[in-house]
ZAMARGU-4260 file (C-alpha; in steps of 0.2 Angstrom, whole numbers, plus 5000, padded with zeros to 4 digits):
<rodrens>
0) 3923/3937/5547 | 3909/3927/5537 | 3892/3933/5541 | 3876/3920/5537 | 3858/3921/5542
5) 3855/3912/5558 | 3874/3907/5564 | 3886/3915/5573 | 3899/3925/5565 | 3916/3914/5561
10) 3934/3919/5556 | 3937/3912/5539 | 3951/3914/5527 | 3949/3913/5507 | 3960/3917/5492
15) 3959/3932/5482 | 3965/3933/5464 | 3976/3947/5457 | 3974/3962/5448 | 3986/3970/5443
20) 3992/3982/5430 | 3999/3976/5414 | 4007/3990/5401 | 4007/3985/5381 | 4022/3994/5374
25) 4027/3992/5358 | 4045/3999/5352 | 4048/4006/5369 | 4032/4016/5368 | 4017/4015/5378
30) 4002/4008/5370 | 3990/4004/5384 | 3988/3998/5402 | 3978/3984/5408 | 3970/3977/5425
35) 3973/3961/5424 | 3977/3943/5431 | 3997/3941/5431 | 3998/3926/5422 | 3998/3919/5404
40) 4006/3935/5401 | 4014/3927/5384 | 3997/3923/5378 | 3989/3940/5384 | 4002/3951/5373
45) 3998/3939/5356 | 3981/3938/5359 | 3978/3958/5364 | 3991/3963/5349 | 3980/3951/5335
50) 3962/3957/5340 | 3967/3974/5342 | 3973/3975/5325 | 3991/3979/5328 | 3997/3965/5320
55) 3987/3953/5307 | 3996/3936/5312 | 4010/3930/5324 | 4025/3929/5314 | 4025/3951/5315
60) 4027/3951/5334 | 4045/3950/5334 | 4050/3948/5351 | 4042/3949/5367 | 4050/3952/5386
65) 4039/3950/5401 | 4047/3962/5414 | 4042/3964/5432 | 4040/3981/5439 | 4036/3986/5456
70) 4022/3994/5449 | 4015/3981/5439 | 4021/3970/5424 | 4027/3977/5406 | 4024/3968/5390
75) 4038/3975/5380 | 4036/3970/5362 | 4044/3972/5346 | 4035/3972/5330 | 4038/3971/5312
80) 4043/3985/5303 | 4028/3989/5295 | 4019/3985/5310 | 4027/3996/5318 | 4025/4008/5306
85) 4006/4008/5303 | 4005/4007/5324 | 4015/4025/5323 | 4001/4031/5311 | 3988/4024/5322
90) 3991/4036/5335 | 3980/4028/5348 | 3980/4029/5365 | 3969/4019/5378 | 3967/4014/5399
95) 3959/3999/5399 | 3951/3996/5415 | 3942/3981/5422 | 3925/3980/5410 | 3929/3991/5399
100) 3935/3984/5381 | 3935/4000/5372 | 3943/4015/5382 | 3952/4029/5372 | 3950/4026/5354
105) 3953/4039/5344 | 3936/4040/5336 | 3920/4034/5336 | 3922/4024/5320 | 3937/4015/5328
110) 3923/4007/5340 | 3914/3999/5324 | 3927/3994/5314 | 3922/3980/5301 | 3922/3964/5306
115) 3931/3949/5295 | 3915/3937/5288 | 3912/3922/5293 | 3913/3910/5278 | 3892/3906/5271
120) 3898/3890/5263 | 3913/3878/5264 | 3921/3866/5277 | 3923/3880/5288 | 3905/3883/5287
125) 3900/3865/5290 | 3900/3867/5310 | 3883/3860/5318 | 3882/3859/5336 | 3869/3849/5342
130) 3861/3856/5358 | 3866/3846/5371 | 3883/3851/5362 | 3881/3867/5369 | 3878/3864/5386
135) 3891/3852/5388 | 3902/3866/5383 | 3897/3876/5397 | 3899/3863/5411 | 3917/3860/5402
140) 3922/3879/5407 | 3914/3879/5423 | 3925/3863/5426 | 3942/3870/5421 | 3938/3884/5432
145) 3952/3882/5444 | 3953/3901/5448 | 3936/3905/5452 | 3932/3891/5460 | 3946/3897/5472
150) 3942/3914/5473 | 3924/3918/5465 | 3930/3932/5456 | 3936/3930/5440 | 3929/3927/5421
155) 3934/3910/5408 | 3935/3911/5390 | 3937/3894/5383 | 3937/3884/5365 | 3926/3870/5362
160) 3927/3858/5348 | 3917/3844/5344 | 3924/3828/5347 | 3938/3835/5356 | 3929/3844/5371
165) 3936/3861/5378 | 3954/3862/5370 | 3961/3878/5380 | 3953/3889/5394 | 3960/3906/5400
170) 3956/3916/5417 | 3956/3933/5423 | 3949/3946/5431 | 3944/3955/5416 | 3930/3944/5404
175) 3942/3954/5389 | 3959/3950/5397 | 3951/3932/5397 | 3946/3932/5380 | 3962/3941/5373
180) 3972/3929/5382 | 3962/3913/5375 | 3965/3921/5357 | 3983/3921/5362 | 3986/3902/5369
185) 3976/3898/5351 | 3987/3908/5341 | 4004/3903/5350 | 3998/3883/5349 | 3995/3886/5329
190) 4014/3892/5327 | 4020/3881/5336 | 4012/3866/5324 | 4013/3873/5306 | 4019/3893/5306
195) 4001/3895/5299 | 3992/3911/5303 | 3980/3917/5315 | 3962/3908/5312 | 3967/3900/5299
200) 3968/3883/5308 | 3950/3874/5320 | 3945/3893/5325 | 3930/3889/5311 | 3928/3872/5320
205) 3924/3878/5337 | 3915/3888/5346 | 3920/3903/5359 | 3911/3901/5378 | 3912/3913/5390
210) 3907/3917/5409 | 3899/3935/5406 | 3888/3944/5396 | 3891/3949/5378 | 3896/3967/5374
215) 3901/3971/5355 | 3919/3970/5361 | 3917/3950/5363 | 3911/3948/5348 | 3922/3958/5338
220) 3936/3948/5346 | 3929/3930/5343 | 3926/3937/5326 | 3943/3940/5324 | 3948/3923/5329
225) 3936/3916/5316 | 3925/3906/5329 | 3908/3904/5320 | 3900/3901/5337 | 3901/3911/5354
230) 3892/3906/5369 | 3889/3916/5384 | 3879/3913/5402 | 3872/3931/5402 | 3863/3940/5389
235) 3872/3952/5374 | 3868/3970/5372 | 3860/3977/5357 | 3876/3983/5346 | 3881/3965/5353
240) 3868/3956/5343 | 3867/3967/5326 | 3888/3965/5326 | 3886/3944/5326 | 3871/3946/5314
245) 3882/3956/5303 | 3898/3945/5302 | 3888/3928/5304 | 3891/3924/5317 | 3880/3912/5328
250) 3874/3920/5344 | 3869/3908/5361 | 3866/3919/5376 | 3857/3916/5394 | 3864/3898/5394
255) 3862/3890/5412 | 3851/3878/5417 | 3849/3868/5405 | 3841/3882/5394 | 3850/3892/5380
260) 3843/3907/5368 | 3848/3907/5350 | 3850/3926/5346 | 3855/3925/5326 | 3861/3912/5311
265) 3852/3897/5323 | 3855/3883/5307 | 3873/3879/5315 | 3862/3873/5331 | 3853/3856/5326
</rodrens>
């Protein structure tokens, strides 16, 4: 029953997306277990694998089976030996549930590991967005939004390139699902072109937009991608901020309306 102020109750139906949960295992063992949309599953375990730091490029996930369970879905995946191996050492166990980025790691450091730098000169440092760049980003996402315009509930990450326009978008209900799944699709299109390895082909051309706020989490992923812009609608926390600053990364938050803030390394914004 949809309720508004000054009109009689109505009988409505809507659409509702999934959430489910989604186990990572690697060599038969358990590594974690997410609340996620069920789709894109294929970019989801590339993605979550390479900015998680269990693998360092595509080529070492060795095989990947997408298996059904009454329970849920299971992401079996084989890795490279030595993958495997350093996984094993690892010895990390997490429950990742919806909003949460960084459940169960094994110690405080794990949370701030160091972040690759963005390149201070070069080609891949020559990205210059002019502003309207950047809001035209953000109407692209909220554009390819199919999802949530069906359902209002779930989060976008997206890739934005100048000249090209938003070149892939992902959707779930979790803003890191959607981001690790983004990471994925970019990743998978890269192999499928040249073998060549993660970041290492337009990531430092583009820029990273996203439907939520911007925890340290968000940043560390786009980082690892190699993207030396992200741009969110909502504000960044405080470790947030001092990561981006850190890595070089260029930091636009509380972008609606026509209005954007510039948090750190504003000369990529002309």
């Amino acid at each position: 029953m949809r309720w508004r102020a000054g009109e009689p109750p109505q009988p409505v139906e809507s659409l509702l997306p999934e959430e489910t949960p989604v186990a990572m295992t690697y060599g038969q063992a358990s590594h974690a277990v997410m609340m996620a949309t069920p789709r894109d599953l294929e970019d989801f375990a590339l993605g979550f694998s390479l900015t998680e730091g269990i693998i360092q490029h595509p080529g070492q996930l060795a095989g990947l089976e997408v298996v059904h369970r009454a329970a849920g879905v299971e992401l079996r995946m084989e890795l490279a030996e030595d993958r495997q191996d350093a996984l094993l050492r690892r010895r990390r166990h997490m429950a990742g549930p919806v909003g949460c980025g960084l459940c169960g790691l094994e110690s405080l450091e794990a949370a701030l590991r160091p972040l690759p730098p963005l390149p201070e000169d070069g080609p891949e440092d020559g990205l210059r967005l002019p502003a309207a760049a950047v809001m035209q980003a953000l109407d692209a996402l909220a554009e390819g939004q199919a999802l949530h315009r069906a359902t209002q509930a779930v989060h976008a990450a997206g890739f934005w390139l100048p000249g090209e326009g938003m070149v892939a978008m992902r959707e779930d209900v979790g803003r890191h699902n959607a981001l690790d799944k983004l990471v994925g699709a970019l990743a998978a299109a890269r192999v499928k072109a040249g073998g060549m390895k993660a970041g290492s082909v337009k990531a430092g051309r583009g820029a990273v937009v996203l439907t939520s706020r911007v925890s340290v989490e968000m940043v560390q992923k786009a980082a690892i991608l190699g993207a030396p812009v992200l741009i969110a609608v909502s504000a960044p926390s405080a470790l947030a901020l001092r990561s981006a600053e850190a890595c070089g990364m260029t930091l636009i938050a509380r972008a609606r309306g026509g209005k954007f803030d510039i948090y750190c390394h504003a000369r990529r914004v002309i």
